[in-house]
Structures are given as structure tokens and as C-alpha cells.
MARTIDREN-656918 format. One record per residue (C-alpha): x negated, y, z negated. Coordinates in steps of 0.2 Angstrom, whole numbers, plus 5000, padded with zeros to 4 digits. Each point is the difference from the previous one (the first is absolute). Layout:
BEGIN
<node><c1>X</c1><c2>Y</c2><c3>Z</c3></node>
...
This chain:
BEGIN
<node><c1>5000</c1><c2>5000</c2><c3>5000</c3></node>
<node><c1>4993</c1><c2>5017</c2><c3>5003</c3></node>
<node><c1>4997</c1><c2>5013</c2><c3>4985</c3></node>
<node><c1>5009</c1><c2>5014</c2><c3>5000</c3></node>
<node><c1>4995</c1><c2>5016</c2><c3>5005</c3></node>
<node><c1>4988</c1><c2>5012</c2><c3>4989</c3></node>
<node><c1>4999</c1><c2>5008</c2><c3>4986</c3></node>
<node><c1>5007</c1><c2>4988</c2><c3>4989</c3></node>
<node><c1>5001</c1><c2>5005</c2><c3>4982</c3></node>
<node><c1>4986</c1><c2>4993</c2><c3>4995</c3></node>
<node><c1>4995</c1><c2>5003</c2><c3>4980</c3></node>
<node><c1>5017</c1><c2>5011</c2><c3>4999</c3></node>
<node><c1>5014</c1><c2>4998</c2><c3>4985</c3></node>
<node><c1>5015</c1><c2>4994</c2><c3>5010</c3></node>
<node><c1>5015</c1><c2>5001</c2><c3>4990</c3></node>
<node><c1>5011</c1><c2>4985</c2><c3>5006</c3></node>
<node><c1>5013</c1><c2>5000</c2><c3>4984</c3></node>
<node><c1>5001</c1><c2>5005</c2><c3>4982</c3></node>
<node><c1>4990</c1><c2>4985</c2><c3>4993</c3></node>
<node><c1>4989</c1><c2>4997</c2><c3>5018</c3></node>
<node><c1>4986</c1><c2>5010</c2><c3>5007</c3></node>
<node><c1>4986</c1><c2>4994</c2><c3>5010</c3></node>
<node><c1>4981</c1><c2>5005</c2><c3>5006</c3></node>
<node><c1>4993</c1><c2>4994</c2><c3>5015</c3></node>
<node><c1>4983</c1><c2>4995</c2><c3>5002</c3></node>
<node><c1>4987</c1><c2>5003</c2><c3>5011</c3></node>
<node><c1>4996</c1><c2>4982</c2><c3>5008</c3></node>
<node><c1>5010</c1><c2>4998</c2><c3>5015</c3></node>
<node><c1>4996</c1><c2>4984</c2><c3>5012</c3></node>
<node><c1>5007</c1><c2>4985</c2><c3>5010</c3></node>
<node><c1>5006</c1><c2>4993</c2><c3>4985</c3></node>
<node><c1>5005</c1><c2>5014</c2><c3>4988</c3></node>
<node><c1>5010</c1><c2>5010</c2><c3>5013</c3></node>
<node><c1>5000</c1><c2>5018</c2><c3>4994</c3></node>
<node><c1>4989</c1><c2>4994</c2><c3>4982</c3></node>
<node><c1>5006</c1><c2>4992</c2><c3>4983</c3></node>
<node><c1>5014</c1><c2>5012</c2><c3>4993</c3></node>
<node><c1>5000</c1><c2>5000</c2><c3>4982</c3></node>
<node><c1>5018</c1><c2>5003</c2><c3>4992</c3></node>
<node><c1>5000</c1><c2>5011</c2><c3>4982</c3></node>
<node><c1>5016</c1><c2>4993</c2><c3>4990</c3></node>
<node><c1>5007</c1><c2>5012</c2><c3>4984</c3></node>
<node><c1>5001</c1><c2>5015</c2><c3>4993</c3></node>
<node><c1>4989</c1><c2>5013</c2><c3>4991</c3></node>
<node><c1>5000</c1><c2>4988</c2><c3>4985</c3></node>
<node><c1>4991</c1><c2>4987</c2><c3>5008</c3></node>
<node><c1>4999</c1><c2>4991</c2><c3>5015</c3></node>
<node><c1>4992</c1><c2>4986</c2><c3>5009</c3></node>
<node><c1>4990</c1><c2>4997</c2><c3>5015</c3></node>
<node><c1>5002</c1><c2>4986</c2><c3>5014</c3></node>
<node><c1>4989</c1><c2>4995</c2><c3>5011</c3></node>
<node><c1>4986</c1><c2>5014</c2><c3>4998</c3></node>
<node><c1>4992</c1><c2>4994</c2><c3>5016</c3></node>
<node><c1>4980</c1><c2>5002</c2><c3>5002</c3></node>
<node><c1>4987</c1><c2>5008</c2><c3>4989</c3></node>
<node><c1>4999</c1><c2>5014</c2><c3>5010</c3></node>
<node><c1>4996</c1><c2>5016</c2><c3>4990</c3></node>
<node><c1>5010</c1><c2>5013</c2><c3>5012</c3></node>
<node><c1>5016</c1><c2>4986</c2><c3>4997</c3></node>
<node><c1>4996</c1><c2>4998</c2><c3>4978</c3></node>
<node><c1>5001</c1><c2>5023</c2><c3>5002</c3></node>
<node><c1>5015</c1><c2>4998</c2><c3>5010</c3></node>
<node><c1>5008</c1><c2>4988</c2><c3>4985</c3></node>
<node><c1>4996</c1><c2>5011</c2><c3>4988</c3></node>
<node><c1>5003</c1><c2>5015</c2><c3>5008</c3></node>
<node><c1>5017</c1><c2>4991</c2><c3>5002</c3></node>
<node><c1>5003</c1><c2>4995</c2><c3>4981</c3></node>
<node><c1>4997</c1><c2>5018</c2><c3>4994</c3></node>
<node><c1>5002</c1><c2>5001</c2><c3>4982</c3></node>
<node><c1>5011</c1><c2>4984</c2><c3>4999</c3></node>
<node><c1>4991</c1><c2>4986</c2><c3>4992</c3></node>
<node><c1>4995</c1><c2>4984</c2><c3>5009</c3></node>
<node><c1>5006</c1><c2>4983</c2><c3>4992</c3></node>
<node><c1>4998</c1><c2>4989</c2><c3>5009</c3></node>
<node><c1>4992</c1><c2>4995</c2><c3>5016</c3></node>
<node><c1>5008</c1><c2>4984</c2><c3>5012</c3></node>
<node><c1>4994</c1><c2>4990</c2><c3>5014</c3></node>
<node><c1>5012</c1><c2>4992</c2><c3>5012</c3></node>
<node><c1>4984</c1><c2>4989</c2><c3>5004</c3></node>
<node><c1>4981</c1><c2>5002</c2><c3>5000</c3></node>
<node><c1>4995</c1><c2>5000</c2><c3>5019</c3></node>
<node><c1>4987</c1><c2>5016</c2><c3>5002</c3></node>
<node><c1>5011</c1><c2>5011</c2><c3>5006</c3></node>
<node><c1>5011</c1><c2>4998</c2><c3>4985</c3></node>
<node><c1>4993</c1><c2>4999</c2><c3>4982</c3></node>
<node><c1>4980</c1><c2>5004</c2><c3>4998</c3></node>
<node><c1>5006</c1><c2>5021</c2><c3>4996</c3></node>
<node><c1>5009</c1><c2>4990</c2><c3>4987</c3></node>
<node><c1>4982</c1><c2>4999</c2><c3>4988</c3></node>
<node><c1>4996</c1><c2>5017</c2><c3>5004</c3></node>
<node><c1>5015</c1><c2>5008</c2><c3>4997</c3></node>
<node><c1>5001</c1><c2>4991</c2><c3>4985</c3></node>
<node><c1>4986</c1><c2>5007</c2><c3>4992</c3></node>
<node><c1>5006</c1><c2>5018</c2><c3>5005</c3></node>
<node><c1>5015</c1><c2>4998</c2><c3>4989</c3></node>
<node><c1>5000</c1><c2>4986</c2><c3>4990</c3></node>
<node><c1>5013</c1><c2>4993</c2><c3>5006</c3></node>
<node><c1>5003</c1><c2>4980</c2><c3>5000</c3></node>
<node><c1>4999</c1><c2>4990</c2><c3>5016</c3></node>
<node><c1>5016</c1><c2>4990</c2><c3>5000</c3></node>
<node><c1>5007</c1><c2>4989</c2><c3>5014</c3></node>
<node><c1>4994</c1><c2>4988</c2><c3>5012</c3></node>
<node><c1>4987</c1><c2>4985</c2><c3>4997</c3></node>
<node><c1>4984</c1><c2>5000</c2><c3>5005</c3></node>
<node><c1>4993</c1><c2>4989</c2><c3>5012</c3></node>
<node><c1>4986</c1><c2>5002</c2><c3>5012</c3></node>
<node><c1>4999</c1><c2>4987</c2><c3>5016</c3></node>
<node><c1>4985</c1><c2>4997</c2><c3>5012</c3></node>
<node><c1>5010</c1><c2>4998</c2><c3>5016</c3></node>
<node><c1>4987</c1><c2>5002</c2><c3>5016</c3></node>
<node><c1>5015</c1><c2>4999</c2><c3>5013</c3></node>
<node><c1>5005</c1><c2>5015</c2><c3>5012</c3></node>
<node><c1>5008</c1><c2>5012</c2><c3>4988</c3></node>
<node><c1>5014</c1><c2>5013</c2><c3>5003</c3></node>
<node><c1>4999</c1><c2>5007</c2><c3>4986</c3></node>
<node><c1>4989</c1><c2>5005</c2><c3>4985</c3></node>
<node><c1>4990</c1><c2>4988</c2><c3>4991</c3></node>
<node><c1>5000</c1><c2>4997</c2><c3>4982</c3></node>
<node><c1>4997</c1><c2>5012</c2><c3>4986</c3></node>
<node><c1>4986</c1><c2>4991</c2><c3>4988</c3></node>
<node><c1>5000</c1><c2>5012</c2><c3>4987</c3></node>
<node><c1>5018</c1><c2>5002</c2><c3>4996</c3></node>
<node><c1>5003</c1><c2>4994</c2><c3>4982</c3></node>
<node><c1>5019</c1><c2>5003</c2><c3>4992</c3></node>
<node><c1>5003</c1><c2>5004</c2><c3>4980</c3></node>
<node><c1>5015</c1><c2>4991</c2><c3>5001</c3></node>
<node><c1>5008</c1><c2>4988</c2><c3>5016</c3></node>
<node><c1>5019</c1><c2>5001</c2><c3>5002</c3></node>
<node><c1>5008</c1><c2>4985</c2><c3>5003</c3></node>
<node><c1>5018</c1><c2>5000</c2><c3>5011</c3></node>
<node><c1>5013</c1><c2>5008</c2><c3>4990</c3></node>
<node><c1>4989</c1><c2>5010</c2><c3>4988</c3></node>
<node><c1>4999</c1><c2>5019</c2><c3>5000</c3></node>
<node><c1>4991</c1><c2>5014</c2><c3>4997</c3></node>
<node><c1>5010</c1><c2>5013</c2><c3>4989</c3></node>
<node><c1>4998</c1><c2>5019</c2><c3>5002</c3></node>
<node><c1>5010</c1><c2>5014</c2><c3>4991</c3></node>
<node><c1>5010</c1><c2>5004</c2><c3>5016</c3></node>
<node><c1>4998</c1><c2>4983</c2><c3>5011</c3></node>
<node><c1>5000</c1><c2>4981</c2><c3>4999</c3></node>
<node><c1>4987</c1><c2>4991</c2><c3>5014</c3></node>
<node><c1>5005</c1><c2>4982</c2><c3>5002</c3></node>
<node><c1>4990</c1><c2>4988</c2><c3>5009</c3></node>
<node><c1>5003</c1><c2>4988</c2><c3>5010</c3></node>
<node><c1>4990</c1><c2>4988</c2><c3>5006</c3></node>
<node><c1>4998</c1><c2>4999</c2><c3>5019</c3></node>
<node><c1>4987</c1><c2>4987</c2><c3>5005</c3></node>
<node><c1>4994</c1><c2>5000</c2><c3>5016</c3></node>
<node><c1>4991</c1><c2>5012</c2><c3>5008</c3></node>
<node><c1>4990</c1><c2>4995</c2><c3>4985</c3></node>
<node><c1>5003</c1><c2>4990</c2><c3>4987</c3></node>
<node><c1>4999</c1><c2>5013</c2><c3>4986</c3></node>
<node><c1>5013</c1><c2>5010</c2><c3>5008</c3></node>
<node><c1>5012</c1><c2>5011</c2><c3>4989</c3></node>
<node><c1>5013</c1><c2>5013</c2><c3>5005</c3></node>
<node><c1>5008</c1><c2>5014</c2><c3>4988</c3></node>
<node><c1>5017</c1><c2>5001</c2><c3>4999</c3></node>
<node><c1>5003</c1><c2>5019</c2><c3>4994</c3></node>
<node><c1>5016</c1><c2>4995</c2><c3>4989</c3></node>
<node><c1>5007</c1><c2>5019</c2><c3>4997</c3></node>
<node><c1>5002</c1><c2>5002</c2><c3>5020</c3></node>
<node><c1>4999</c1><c2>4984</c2><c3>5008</c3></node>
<node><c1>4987</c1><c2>5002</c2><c3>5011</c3></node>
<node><c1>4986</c1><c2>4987</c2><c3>5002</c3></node>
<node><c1>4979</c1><c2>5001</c2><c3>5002</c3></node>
<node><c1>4996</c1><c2>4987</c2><c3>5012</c3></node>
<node><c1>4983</c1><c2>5001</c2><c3>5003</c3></node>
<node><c1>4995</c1><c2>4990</c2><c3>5016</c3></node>
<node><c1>5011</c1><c2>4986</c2><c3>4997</c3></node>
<node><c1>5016</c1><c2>5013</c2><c3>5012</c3></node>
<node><c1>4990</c1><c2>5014</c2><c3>5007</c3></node>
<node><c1>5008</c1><c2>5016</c2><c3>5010</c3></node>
<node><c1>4989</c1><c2>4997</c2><c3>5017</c3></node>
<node><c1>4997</c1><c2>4980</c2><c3>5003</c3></node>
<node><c1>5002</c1><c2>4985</c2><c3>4992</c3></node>
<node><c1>4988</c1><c2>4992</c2><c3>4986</c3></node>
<node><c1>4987</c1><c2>4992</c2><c3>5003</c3></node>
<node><c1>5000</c1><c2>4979</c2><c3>4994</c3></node>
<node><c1>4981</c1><c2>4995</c2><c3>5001</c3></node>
<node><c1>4997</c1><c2>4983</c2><c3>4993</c3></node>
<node><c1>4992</c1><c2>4995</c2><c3>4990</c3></node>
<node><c1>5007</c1><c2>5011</c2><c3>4985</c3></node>
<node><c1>5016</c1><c2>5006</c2><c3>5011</c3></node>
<node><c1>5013</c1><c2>4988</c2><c3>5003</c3></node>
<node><c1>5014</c1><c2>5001</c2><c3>5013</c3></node>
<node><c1>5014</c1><c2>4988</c2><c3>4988</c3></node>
<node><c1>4997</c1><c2>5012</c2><c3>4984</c3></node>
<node><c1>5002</c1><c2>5015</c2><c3>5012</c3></node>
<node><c1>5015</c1><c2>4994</c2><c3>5007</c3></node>
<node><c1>5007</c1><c2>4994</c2><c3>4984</c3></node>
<node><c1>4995</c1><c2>5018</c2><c3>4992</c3></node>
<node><c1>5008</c1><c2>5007</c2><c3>5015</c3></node>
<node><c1>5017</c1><c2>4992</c2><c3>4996</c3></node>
<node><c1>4998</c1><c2>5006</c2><c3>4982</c3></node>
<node><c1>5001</c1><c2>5015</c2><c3>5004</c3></node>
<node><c1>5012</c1><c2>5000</c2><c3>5014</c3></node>
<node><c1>5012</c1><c2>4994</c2><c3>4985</c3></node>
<node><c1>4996</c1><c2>5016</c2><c3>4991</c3></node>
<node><c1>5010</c1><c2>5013</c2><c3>5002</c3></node>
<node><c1>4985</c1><c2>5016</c2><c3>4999</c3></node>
<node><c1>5004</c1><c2>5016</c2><c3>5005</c3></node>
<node><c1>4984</c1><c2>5007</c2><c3>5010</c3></node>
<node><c1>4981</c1><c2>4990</c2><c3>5003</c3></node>
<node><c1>4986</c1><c2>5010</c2><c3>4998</c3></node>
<node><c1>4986</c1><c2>4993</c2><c3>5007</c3></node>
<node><c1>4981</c1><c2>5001</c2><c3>4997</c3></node>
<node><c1>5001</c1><c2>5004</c2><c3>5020</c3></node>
<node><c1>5011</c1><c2>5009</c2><c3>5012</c3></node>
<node><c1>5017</c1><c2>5007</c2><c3>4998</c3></node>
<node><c1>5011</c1><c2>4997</c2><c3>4986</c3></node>
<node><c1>5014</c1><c2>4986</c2><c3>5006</c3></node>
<node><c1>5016</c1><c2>5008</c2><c3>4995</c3></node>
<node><c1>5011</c1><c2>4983</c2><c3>5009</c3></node>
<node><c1>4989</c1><c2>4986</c2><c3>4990</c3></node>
<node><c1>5012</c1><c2>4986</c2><c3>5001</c3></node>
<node><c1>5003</c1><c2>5003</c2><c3>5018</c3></node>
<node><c1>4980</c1><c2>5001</c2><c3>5003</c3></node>
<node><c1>4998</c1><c2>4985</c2><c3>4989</c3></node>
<node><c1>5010</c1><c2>4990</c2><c3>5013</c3></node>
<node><c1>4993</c1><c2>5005</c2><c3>5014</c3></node>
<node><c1>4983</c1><c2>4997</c2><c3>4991</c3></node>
<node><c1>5005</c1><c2>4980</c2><c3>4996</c3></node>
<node><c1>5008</c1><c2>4998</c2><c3>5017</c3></node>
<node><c1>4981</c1><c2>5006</c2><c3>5008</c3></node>
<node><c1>4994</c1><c2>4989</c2><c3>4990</c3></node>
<node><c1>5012</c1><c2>4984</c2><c3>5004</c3></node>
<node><c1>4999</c1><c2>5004</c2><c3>5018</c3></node>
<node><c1>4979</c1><c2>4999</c2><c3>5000</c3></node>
<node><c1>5002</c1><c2>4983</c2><c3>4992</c3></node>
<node><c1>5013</c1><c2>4994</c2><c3>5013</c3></node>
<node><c1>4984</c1><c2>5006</c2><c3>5015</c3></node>
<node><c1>4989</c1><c2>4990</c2><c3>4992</c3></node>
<node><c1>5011</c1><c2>4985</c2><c3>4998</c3></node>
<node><c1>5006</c1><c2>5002</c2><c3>5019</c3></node>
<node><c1>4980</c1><c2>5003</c2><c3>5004</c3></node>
<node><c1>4995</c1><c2>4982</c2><c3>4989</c3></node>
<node><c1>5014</c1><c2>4990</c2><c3>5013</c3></node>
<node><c1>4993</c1><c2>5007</c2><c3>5015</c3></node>
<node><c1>4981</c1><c2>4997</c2><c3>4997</c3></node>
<node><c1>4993</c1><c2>5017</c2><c3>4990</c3></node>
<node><c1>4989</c1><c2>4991</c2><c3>4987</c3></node>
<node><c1>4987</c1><c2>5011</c2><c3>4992</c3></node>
<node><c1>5000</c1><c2>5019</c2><c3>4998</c3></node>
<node><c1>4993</c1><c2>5011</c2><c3>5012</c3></node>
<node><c1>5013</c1><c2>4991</c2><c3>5010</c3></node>
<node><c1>5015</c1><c2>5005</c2><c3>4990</c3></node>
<node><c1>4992</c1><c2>5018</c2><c3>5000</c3></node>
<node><c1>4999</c1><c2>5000</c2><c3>5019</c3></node>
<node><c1>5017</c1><c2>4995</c2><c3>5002</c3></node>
<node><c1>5008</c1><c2>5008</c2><c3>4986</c3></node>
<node><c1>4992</c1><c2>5017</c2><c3>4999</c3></node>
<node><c1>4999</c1><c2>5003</c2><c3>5019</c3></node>
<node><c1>4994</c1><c2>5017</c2><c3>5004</c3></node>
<node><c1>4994</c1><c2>5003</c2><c3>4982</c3></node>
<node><c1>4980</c1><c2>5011</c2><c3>4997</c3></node>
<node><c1>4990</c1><c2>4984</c2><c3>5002</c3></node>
<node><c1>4991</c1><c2>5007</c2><c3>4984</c3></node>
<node><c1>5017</c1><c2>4996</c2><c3>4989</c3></node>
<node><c1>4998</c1><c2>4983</c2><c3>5006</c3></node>
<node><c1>4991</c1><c2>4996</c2><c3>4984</c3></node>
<node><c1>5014</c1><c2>5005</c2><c3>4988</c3></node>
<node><c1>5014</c1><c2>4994</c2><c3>5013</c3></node>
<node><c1>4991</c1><c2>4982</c2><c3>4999</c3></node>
<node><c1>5001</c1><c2>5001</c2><c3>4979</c3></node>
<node><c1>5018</c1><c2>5004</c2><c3>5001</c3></node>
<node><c1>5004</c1><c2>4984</c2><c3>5010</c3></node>
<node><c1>4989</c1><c2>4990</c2><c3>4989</c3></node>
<node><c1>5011</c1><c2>5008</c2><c3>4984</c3></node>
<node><c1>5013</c1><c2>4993</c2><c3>5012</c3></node>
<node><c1>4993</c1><c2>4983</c2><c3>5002</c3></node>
<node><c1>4996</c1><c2>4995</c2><c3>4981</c3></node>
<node><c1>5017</c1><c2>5004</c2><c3>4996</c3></node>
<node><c1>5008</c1><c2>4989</c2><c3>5014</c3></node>
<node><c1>4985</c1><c2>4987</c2><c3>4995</c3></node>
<node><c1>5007</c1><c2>5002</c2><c3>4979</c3></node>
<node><c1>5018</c1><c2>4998</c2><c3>5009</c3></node>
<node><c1>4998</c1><c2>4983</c2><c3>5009</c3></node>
<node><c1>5001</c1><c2>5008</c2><c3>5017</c3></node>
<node><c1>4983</c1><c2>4999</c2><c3>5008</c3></node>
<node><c1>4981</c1><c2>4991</c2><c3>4996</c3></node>
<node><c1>4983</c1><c2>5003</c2><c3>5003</c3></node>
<node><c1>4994</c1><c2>4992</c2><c3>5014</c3></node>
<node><c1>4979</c1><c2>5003</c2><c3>4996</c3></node>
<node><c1>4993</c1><c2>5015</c2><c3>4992</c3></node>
<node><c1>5007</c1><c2>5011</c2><c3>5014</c3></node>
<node><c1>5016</c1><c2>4994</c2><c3>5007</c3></node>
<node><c1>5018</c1><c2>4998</c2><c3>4995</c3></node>
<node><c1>5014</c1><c2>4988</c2><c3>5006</c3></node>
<node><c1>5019</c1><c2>4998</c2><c3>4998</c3></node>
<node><c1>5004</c1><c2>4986</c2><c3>4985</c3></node>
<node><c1>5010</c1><c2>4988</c2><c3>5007</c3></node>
<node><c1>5014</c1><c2>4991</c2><c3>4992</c3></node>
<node><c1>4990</c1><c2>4986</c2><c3>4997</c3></node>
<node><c1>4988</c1><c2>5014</c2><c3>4989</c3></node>
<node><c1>4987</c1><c2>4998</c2><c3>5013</c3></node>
């Protein structure tokens, strides 16, 4: 998808409603779109910080520039990809507030990335479990736990206005990355239909536009995701086996250097359908059908 046109409000205090600001940062690429936006949740008596995106010092002045006088409580990661959580330390130590949200968990994963890689560093005072919540004077943050994109994935549902941080797991540009081997197509689907049973007002997301018809984009988003695995199932009966060939014939006209990242998504694909009984391995490279016989 192409960006949109320049300037955008990088390191600006957007206002988006009485609870929910946001701050842009300043690393725009393939894989981050515009950059990480970093949402500021409460009021004057104290707020909380998600995603506080890279350790950038331009982004942290922004931030505090941001929280003026209000003090800083605490600080949440949706998930620790580098792009997302390493101002988390930093920021931290500026206001002594307490990193509370997602696990860590670091991965060494040498396949042809499309997003960021994992941040080492990041180290969490307290890890949130699904359904626990962080408690401010003027806003509840729920999480929810939305494995997938990673597996240490959380979401915040703002409880005062029903809107919903979703990270990377539903962005506002494209659709999330699943890169085995810590992403997993069947916990992303299953999270997907989790919340499509929700009922959230607005998504805002770590990147792109705020999603004010999440159900409806949900939908569309598990239907994409049926119809890939449908390809590669018609692809397995007619011959396709390994996959630089499912690439080829499923992302025709594609940048051949997004041919990497394409190929991770079918293999997300495949291991799900492999955990599922639908295809097998045939040698380290190629993939059959499974048969009714299981062969």
C-alpha cells in the first residue's frame, strides 16, 4: 500500500478523544507504514502509555512534551517487536513509572522478515495476563490476549469508551504479519474470531488509521485469510509443492523483493493446515495433500 502523502504529524499531540491521544514517531518504513503511533490513555491525574515505540530521543521529547504535568503510571506494550517496546526502559527511568503489559520474549528467527525483529532488552515489572487490567484514576485498560502476530500479544480494551489498542495484531494499512516460528496462523485466526465476538467501539492501531467499522474489517480480515488457505489447497491438487512455487502463483505481479515475507506467510499457512490433518511434508522442502488414507 502506498504511504500517504507528507507532512504527517510526526511527534505531534493528536487529540483523538477525552481519554486517547497519540504521538507519532519518527521511523517510517515497509513495515511500520507511517511509524509506531504511541496512544496516551487518561487524564491530568495519571495516565498510561502504550506501545512507546523505539528509543528514539526526538519520539521520548515528544512523549513527554505530550504528558505535560500529568504523571506517567504506567507504561504498556502490545508486544516487544523493536518497533514497539525498547522506549519502554528509557521512558521508564524518565518518570518512574512501571512497565506493565505484555511478556517478554526474544526469538532468533533468520527467515525473510516483514517486520521488525525482536526487542532483547525489554523487561516488564509486572506481565498481564488476559482479563487483568491496569487501573487509572479516569480509565480502565483491559487486556486481552491476542496471539499471533506474536505470541505475547496483548490488546487494551479502554473500558470507559469502548475503544480497543490493537497493536499489530488489526492494523489501519495492511494485514499482520504471521511469521513462524513464534507467529502462528490458527492462534491468529482464533484471536481474530475473539474479537469479532466483541462488540468494541473503535481499533486503534499501533499503525495506520483508526478502524471506526471493526467487526465489519474483522470479517473481511478472516475471510482473506480463509480464501489464502483455500489457494494453497487448490495449488497442493494441481501439483504446487514447495514455496517459491505457491509465491509465484499466488502473489503474481508482487516486488520480487516481498517474495521473502509472501513465502513466510504461506508457510504460517501450511503448519496450520499440517496441525489440522490437511496436508504433510513431503522432504524438508515440499508439501502434499493428505489423503483420506492419511497419506
Amino acid at each position: 500500500m502506498d504511504l500517504p502523502p507528507t507532512p504527517w504529524p510526526t511527534g505531534a499531540l493528536e487529540r483523538l478523544e477525552p481519554l486517547v491521544a497519540r504521538v507519532l514517531a519518527p521511523n517510517a518504513s515497509p513495515y511500520t507504514y507511517t511509524g509506531t503511533q504511541t496512544y496516551l490513555v487518561g487524564d491530568a491525574r495519571g495516565m498510561a502509555v502504550i506501545d512507546p515505540g523505539p528509543d528514539d530521543v526526538a519520539h521520548l521529547d515528544a512523549i513527554m512534551a505530550a504528558l505535560g504535568d500529568a504523571p506517567l503510571l504506567a507504561i504498556a506494550c502490545t508486544h516487544t517487536h523493536r518497533d514497539h517496546s525498547p522506549a519502554a526502559a528509557p521512558l521508564a527511568a524518565m518518570t518512574e513509572a512501571r512497565i506493565i503489559g505484555c511478556a517478554p520474549l526474544t526469538m532468533e528467527d533468520e527467515g525473510p522478515r516483514a517486520d521488525a525483529a525482536f526487542d532483547t532488552f525489554y523487561a516488564p515489572d509486572t506481565v498481564l495476563t488476559h482479563g487483568e487490567a491496569i487501573h487509572l484514576p479516569a480509565a480502565t485498560l483491559r487486556a486481552i490476549h491476542t496471539p499471533g502476530h506474536t505470541s505475547n500479544h496483548l490488546c487494551y480494551a479502554l473500558e470507559e469508551s469502548g475503544a480497543l489498542f490493537t497493536g499489530d495484531h488489526v492494523m489501519g494499512w495492511s494485514t499482520s504479519v504471521v511469521s513462524p516460528p513464534d507467529g502462528d496462523m490458527g492462534d491468529y485466526l482464533a484471536s481474530l474470531e475473539m474479537l469479532y465476538a466483541r462488540e468494541d467501539r473503535v481499533y486503534y492501531p499501533a499503525h495506520g488509521a483508526q478502524i471506526d467499522n471493526p467487526r465489519q474489517l474483522v470479517r473481511g480480515m478472516i475471510g482473506h485469510r480463509r480464501a489464502r488457505e483455500k489457494q494453497i489447497l487448490r495449488h497442493l491438487e494441481s501439483g504446487v509443492s514447495d514455496i517459491p512455487a505457491f509465491v509465484a502463483a499466488m502473489y503474481r505481479g508482487l516486488d520480487s523483493r516481498l517474495h521473502g515475507a509472501a513465502g513466510r506467510s504461506v508457510l504460517a499457512h501450511l503448519l496450520d493446515l499440517e496441525q489440522r490433518g490437511h496436508v504433510l511434508r513431503e522432504g524438508a522442502e515440499a508439501w502434499a495433500l493428505m489423503t483420506e488414507n492419511g497419506q
